[in-house]
LOZA-954857 format. One record per atom (N, C-alpha, C): y, x, z. Coordinates in pm, whole numbers, padded with zeros to 5 digits, always signed. Example, Ala and Ser with C-alpha at 12.3 -4.5 7.8 and 13.67 -1.06 7.14 Angstrom:
-00569+01319+00780;-00450+01230+00780;-00330+01320+00780;-00225+01285+00708;-00106+01367+00714;+00003+01290+00787;
***
This chain:
+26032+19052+17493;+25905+19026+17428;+25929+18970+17291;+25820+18957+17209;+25819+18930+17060;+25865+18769+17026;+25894+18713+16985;+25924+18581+16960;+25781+18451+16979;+25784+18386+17022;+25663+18258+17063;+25583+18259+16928;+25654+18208+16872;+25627+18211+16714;+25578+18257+16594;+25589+18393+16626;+25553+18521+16603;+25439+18598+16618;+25280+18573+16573;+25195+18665+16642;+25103+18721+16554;+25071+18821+16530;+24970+18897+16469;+24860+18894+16500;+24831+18902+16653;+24733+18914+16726;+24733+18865+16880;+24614+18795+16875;+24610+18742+17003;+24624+18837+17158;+24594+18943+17129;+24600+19024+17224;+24721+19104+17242;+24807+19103+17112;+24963+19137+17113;+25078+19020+17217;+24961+18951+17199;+25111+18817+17251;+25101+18836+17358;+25251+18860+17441;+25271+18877+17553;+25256+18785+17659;+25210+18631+17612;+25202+18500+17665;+25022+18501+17693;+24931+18578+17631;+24840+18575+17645;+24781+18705+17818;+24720+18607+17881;+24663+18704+18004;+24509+18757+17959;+24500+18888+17928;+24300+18871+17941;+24255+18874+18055;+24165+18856+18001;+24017+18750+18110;+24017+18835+18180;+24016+18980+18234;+23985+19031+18370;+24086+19050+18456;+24160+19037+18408;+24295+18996+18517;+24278+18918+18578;+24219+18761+18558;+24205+18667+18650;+24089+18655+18654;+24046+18626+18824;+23953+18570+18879;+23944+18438+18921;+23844+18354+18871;+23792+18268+18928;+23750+18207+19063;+23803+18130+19164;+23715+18133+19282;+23654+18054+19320;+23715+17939+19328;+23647+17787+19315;+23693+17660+19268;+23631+17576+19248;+23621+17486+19166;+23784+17366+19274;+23859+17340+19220;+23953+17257+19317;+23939+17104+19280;+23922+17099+19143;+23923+16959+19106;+23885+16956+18942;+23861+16800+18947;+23853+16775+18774;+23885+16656+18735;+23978+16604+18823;+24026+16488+18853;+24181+16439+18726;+24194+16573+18724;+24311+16594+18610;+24321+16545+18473;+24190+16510+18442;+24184+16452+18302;+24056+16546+18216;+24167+16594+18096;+23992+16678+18029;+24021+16842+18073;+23936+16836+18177;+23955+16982+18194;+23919+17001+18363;+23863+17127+18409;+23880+17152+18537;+24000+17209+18595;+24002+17181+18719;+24095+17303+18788;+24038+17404+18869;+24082+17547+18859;+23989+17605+18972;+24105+17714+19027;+24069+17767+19129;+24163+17840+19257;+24120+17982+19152;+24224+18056+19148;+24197+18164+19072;+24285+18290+19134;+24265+18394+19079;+24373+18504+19153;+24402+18595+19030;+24507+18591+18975;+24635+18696+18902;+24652+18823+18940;+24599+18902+18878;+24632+19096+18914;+24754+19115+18797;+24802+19128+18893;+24932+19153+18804;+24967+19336+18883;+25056+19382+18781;+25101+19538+18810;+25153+19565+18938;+25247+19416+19030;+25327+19416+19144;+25231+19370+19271;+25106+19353+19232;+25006+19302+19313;+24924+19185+19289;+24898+19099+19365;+24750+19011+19332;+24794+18841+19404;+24790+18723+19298;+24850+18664+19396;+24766+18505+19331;+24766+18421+19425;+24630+18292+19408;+24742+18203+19313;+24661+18182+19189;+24688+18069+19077;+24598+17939+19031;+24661+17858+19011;+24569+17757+18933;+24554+17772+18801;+24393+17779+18792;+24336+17790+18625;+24260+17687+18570;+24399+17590+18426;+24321+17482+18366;+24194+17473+18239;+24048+17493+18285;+23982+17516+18181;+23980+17383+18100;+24007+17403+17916;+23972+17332+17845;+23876+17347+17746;+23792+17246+17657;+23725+17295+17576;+23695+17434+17489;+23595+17406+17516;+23563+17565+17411;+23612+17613+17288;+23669+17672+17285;+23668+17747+17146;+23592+17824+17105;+23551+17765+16988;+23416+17859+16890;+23499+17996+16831;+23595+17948+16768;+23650+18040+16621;+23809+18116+16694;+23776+18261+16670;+23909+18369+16731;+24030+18290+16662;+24053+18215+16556;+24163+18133+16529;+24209+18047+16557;+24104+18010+16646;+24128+17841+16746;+24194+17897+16870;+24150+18049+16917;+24209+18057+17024;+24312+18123+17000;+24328+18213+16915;+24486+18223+16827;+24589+18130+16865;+24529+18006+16761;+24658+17908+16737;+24641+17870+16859;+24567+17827+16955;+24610+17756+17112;+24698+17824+17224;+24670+17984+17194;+24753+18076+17248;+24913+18033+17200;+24908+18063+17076;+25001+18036+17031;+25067+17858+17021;+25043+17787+17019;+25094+17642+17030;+25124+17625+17222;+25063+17664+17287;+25072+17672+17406;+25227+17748+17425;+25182+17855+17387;+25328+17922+17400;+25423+17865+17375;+25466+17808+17240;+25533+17723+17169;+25559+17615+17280;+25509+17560+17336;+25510+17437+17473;+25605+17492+17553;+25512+17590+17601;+25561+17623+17768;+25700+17771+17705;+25731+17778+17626;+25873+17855+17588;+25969+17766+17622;+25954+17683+17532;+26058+17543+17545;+26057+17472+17681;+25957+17476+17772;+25959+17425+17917;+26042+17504+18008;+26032+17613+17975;+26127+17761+18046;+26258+17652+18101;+26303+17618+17968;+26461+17556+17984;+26448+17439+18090;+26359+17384+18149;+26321+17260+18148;+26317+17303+18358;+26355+17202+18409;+26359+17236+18578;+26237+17125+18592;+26176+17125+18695;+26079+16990+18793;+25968+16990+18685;+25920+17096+18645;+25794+17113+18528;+25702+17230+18572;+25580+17249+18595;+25460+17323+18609;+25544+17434+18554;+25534+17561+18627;+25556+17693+18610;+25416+17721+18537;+25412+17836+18423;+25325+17859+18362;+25325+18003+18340;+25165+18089+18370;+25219+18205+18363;+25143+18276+18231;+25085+18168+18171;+25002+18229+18016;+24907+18173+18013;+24830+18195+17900;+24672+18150+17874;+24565+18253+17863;+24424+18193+17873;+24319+18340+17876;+24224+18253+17848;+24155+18303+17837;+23923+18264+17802;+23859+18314+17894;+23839+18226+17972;+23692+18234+18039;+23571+18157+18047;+23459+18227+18015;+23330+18119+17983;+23320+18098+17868;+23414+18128+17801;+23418+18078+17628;+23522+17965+17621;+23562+17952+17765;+23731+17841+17714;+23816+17857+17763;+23918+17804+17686;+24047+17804+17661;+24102+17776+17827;+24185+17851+17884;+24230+17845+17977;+24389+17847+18032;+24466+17792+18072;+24585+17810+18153;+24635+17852+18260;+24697+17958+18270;+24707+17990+18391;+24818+17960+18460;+24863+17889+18570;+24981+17819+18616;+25004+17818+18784;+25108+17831+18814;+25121+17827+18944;+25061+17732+19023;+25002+17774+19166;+24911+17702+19262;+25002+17629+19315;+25009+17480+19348;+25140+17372+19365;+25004+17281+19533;+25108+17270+19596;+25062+17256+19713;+24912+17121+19729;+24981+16987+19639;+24885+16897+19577;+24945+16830+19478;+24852+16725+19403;+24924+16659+19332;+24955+16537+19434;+24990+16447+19315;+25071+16345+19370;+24965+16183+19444;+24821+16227+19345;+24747+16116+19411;+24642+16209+19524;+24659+16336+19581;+24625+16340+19712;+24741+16299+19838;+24886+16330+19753;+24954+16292+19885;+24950+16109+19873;+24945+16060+19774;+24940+15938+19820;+24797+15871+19890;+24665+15934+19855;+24556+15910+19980;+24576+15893+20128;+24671+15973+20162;+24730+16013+20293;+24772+15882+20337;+24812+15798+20266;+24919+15690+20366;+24799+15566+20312;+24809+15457+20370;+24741+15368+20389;+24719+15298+20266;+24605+15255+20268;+24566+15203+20085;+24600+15311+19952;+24648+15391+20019;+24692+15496+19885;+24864+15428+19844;+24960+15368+19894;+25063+15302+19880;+25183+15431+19959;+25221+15474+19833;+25327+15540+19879;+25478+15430+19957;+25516+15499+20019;+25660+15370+20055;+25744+15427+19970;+25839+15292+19926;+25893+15291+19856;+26021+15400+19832;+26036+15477+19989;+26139+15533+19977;+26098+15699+19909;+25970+15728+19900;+25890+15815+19832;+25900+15833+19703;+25862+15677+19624;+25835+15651+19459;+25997+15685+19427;+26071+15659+19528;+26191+15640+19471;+26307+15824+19429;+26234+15895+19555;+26237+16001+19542;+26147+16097+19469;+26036+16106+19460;+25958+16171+19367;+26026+16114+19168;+26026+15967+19198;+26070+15910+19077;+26194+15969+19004;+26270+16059+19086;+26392+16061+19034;+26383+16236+18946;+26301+16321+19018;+26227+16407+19024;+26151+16370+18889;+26080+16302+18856;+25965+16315+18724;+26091+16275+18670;+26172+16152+18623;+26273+16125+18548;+26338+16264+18506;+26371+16304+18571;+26466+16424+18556;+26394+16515+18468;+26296+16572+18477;+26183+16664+18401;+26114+16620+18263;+26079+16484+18290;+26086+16418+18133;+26199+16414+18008;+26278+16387+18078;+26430+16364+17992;+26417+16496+17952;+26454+16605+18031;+26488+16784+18004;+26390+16802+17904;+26211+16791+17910;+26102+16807+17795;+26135+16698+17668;+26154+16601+17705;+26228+16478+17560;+26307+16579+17511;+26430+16638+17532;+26522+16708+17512;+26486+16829+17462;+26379+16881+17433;+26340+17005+17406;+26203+16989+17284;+26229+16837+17263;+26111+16753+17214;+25945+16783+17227;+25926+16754+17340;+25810+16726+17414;+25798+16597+17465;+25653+16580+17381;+25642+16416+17423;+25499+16490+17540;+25515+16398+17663;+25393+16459+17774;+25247+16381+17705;+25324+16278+17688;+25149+16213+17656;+25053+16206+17729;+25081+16228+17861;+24964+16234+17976;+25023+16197+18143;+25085+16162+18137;+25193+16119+18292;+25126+16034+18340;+25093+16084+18470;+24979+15984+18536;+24959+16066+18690;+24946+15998+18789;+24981+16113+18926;+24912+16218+18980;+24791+16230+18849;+24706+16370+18939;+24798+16506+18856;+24874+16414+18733;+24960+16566+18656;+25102+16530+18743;+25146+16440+18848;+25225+16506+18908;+25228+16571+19038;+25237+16699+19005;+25239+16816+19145;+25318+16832+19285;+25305+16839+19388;+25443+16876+19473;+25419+17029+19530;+25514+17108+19529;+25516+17246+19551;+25583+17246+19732;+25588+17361+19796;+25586+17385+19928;+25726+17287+19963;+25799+17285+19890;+25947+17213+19953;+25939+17107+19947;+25848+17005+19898;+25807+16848+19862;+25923+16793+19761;+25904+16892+19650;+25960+16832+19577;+25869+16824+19424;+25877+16736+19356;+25757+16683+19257;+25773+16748+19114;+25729+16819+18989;+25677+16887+18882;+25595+16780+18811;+25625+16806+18652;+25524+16723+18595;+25400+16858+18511;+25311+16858+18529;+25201+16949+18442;+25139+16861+18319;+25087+16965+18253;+24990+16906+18136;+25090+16850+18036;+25199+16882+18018;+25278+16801+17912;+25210+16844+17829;+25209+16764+17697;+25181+16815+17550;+25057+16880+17516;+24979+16906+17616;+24872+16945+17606;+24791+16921+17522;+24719+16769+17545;+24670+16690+17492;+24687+16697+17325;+24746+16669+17288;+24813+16726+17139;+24792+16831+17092;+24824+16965+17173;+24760+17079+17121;+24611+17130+17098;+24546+17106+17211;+24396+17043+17184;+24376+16984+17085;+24357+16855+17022;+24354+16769+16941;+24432+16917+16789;+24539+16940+16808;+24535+17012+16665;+24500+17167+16633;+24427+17234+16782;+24396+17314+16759;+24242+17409+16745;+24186+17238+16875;+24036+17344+16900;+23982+17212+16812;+24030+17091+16744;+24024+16960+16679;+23906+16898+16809;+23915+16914+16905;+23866+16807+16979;+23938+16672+17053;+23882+16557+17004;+23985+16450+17057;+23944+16399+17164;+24047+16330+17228;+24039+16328+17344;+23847+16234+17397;+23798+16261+17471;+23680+16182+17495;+23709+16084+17545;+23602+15983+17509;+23612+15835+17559;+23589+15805+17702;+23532+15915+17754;+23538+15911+17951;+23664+15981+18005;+23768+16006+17907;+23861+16096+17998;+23874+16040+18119;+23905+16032+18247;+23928+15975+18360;+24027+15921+18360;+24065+15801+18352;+24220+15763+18403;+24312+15765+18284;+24282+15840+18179;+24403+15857+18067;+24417+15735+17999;+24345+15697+17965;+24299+15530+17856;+24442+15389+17996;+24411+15418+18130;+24491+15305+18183;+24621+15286+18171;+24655+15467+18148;+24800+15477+18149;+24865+15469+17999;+24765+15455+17837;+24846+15472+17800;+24908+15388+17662;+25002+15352+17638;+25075+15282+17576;+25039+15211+17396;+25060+15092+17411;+24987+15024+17279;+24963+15138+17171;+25117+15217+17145;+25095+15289+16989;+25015+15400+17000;+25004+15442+17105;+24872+15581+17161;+24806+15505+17099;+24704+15391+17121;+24583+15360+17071;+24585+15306+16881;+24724+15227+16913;+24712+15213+16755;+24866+15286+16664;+24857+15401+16682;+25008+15400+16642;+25033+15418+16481;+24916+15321+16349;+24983+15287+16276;+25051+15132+16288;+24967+15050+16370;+25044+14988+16391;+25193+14927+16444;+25255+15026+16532;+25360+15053+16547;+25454+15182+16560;+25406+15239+16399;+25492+15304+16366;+25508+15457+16404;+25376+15491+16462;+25372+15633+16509;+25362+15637+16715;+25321+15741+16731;+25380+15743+16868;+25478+15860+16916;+25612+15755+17007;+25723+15851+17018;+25769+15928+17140;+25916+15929+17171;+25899+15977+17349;+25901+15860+17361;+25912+15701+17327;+25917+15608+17433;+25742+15576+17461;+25644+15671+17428;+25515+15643+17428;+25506+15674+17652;+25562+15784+17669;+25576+15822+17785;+25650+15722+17920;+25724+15642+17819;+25811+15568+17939;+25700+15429+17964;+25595+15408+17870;+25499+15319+17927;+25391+15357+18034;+25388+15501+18009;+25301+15560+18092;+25333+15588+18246;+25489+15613+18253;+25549+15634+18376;+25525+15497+18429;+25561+15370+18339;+25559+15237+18421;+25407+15206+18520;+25301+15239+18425;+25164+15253+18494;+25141+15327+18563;+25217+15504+18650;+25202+15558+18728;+25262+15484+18844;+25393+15432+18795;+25466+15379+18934;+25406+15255+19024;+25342+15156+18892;+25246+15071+18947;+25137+15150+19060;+25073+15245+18995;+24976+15309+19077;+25036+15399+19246;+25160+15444+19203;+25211+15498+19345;+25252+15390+19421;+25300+15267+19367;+25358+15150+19441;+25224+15089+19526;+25094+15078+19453;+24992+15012+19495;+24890+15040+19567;+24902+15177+19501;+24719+15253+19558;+24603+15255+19449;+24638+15170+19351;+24576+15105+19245;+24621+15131+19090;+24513+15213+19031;+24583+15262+18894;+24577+15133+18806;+24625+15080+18713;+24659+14959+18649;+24515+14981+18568;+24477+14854+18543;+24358+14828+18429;+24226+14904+18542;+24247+14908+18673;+24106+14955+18731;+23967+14881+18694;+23913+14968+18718;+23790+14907+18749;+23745+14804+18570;+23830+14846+18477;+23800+14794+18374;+23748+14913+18244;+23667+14871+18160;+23627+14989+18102;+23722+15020+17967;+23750+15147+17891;+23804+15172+17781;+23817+15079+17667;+23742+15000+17670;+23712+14874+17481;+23782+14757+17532;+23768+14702+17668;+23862+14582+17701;+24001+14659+17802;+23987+14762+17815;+24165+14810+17825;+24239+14800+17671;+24195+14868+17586;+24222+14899+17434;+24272+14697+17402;+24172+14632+17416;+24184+14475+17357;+24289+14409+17437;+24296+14442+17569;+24433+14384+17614;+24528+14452+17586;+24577+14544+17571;+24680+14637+17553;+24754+14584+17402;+24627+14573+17313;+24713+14529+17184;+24683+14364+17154;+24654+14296+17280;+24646+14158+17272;+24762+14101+17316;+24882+14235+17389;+25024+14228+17425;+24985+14162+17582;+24906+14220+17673;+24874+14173+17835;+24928+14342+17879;+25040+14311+17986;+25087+14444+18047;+25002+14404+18177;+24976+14519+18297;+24922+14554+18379;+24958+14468+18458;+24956+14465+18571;+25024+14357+18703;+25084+14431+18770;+25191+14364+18736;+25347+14425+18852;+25323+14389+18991;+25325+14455+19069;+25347+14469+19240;+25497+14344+19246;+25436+14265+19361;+25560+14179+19385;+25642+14220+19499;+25736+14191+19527;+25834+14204+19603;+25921+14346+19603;+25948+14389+19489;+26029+14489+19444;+26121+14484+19490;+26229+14595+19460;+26371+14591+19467;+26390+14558+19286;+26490+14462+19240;+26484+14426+19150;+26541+14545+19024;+26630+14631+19042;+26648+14765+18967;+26514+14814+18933;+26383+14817+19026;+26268+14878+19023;+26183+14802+18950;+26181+14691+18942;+26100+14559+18874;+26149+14532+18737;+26310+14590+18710;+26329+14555+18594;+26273+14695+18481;+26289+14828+18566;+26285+14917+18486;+26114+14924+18472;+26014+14870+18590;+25916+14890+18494;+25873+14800+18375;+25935+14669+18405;+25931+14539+18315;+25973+14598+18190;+26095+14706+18165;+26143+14721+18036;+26073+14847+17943;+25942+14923+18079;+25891+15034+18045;+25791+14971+17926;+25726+14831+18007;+25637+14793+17950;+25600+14717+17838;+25766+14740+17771;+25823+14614+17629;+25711+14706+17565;+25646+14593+17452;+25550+14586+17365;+25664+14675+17233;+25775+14698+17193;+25882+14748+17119;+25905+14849+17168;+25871+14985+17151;+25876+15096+17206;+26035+15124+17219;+26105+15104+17088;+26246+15064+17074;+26297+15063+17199;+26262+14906+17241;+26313+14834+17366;+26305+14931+17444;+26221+15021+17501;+26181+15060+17605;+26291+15204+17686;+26330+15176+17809;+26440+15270+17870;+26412+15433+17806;+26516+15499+17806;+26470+15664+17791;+26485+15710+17895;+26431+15787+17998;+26437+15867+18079;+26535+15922+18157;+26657+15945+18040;+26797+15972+18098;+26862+15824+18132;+26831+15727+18078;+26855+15613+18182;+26772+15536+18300;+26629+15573+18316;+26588+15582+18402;+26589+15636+18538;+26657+15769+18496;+26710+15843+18619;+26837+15750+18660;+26906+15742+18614;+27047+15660+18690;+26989+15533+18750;+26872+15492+18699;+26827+15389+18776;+26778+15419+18933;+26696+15535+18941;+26685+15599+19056;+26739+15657+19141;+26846+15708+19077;+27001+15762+19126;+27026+15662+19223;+27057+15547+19178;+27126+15388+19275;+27030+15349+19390;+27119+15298+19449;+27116+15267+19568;+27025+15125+19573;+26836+15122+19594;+26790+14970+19576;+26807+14869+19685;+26888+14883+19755;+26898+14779+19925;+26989+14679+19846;+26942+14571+19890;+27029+14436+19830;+27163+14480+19909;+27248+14437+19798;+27394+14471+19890;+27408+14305+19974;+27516+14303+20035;+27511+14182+20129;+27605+14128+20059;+27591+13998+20086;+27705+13936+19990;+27802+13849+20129;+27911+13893+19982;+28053+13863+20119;+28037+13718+20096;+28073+13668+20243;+28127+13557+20283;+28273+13477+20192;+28274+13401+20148;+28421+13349+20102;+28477+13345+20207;+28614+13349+20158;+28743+13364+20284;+28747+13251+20326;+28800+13252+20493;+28823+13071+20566;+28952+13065+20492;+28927+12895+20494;+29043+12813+20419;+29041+12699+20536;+29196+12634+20550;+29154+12523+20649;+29097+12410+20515;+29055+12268+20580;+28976+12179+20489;+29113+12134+20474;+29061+11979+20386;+29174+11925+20354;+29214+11818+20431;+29174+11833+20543;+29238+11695+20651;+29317+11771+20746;+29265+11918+20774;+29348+11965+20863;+29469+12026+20754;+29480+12012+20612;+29588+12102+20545;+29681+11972+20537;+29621+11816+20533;+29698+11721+20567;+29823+11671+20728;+29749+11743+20785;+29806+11728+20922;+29918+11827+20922;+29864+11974+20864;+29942+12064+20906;+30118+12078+20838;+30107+11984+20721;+30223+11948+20611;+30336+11930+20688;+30282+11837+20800;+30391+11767+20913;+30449+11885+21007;+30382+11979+21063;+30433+12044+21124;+30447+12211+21084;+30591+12271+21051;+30585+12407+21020;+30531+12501+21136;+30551+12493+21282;+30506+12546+21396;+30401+12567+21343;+30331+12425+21364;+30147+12450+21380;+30100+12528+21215;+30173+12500+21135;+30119+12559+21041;+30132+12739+21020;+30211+12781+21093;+30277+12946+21120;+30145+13028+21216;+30126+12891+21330;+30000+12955+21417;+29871+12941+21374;+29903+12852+21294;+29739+12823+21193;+29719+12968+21105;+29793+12932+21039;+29802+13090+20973;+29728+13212+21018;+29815+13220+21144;+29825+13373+21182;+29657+13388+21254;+29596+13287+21298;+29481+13255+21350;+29385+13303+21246;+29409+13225+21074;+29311+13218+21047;+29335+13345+20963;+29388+13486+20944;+29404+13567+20912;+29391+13698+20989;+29378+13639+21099;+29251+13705+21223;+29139+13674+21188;+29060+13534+21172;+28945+13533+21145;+28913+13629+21033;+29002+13633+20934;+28904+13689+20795;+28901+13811+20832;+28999+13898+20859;+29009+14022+20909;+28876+14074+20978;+28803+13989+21083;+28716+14007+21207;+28602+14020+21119;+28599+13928+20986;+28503+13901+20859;+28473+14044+20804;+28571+14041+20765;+28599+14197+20651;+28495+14299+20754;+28593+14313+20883;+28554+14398+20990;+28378+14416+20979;+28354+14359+21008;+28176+14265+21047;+28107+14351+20907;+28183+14275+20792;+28078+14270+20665;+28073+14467+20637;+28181+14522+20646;+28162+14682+20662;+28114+14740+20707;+28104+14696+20889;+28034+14749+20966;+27855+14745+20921;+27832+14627+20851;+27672+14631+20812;+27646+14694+20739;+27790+14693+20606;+27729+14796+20470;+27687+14924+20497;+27817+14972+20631;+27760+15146+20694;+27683+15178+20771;+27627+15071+20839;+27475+15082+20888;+27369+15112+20762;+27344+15035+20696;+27330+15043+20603;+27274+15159+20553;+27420+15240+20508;+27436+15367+20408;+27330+15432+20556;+27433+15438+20675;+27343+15523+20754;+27186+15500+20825;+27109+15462+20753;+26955+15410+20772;+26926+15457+20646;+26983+15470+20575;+26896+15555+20411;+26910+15712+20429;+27058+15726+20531;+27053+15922+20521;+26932+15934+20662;
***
């Protein structure tokens, strides 16, 4: 096909689907942010097969949907390279908007967390899905894609339960192509996102570490049940955010987990982890390791006694070099319980 980059015509670009190819069927959600989702079906030449279609604002002008065709493309080319990211199979117009067409992914990530009690994923979940979004962020950082929208209804799980991030960059392309900015009711986007999003002349632009604040407020929300800043409206989220008040950390962490969202949430975007070290954080192992016992020593009244006699001091010995041994023995046997309760 012709280069991303490259287009004469909207109907030349091979990234573009027209509108009667896909059908519409029903409405699935709109929970996603700005935009619906709806159950759709793909006629393709090899047969006919059920997709998810993201409608966004309208486009008035054939150049708005030009350049969105095209900036879209530009996205999802560079995602190609990219593993644990929304499969994408083009864009189209229906209704008069701008549409995406993308593979049907089994749910996102805040229906499977409804499922378990309070909406509180266990920890051994966040920790696995976590390693999963880490991994897919870093690869889009790397291809320079900032998501700008990470928050758990854009993360997906597909039939094998393993987790995808959608909607990267989106947001952005919107904003420079159909010039609509984001609305002040988006659902949910305003909790997750990071001081320089709202003011980023004040610090300096917004970068990829804009995303690693946003992950910290998803994990809060998979850890809790509870998206951070609930139940509070857009003008006093905005006033705490740059009054330097981070969200409320969930207590009783594993401390690897407490530190990396603590460092997501540095007010110094600078400060803040990148992704490829985030993953190694998830990589590790969070079970407190056990801490060894110091070795037996006799005290110093029995090391006084024992001066006098070489015998007793030979059987002292050999005694207490059984004990540590039985120690060692013991303290291994727990670490591999242990290992074997995590496989």
């Amino acid at each position: 096909g012709q280069s991303s980059s490259n287009f004469n015509s909207m109907d030349r670009d091979h990234f573009y689907i027209r509108p009667e190819r896909v059908q519409l069927k029903r409405l699935l959600t709109n929970e996603g942010g700005i935009g619906e989702v709806w159950l759709g079906t793909l006629h393709e030449e090899s047969g006919q097969h059920d997709v998810a279609v993201k409608k966004y604002p309208s486009a008035v002008h054939d150049e708005e949907r030009i350049m969105f065709t095209r900036e879209t493309a530009v996205l999802f080319m560079a995602a190609l390279r990219c593993h644990n990211v929304c499969k994408v199979y083009g864009t189209t117009n229906k209704d008069g908007k701008m549409c995406i067409v993308m593979k049907l992914y089994r749910e996102s990530m805040l229906s499977r967390m409804r499922r378990y009690p309070g909406g509180k994923l266990p920890l051994a979940e966040v920790q696995r899905y976590g390693l999963e979004i880490c991994k897919a962020v870093a690869e889009l950082h790397d291809q320079n894609i900032i998501s700008q929208d990470l928050k758990p209804p854009n993360f997906l799980i597909d039939d094998l339960d393993h987790c995808v991030v959608a909607d990267f960059g989106i947001s952005r392309v919107i904003e420079k192509t159909i010039g609509v900015h984001m609305p002040s009711n988006v659902q949910g986007t305003f909790n997750y996102m990071s001081p320089e999003s709202f003011d980023p002349e004040l610090f300096g632009g917004v970068t990829f570490k804009a995303d690693s604040w946003s992950f910290a407020c998803s994990l809060i929300e998979m850890l809790t049940g509870v998206k951070p800043w609930d139940g509070i409206k857009m003008a006093p989220i905005v006033r705490k955010v740059l009054n330097k008040e981070i969200p409320q950390i969930p207590s009783g962490l594993p401390s690897p987990l407490e530190n990396l969202i603590r460092g997501c949430l540095n007010f110094n975007p600078n400060s803040r982890p990148t992704f490829h070290q985030m993953f190694q954080v998830f990589k590790c192992s969070w079970e407190p390791k056990p801490v060894s016992s110091p070795a037996l020593k006799p005290s110093m009244q029995m090391e006084h006694l024992l001066k006098y006699s070489p015998e007793a001091r030979t059987e002292f010995d050999r005694v207490l070099e059984l004990a540590n041994k039985y120690q060692e023995t013991k303290e291994a046997l727990s670490i591999s319980q242990a290992e074997n309760r995590k496989l």
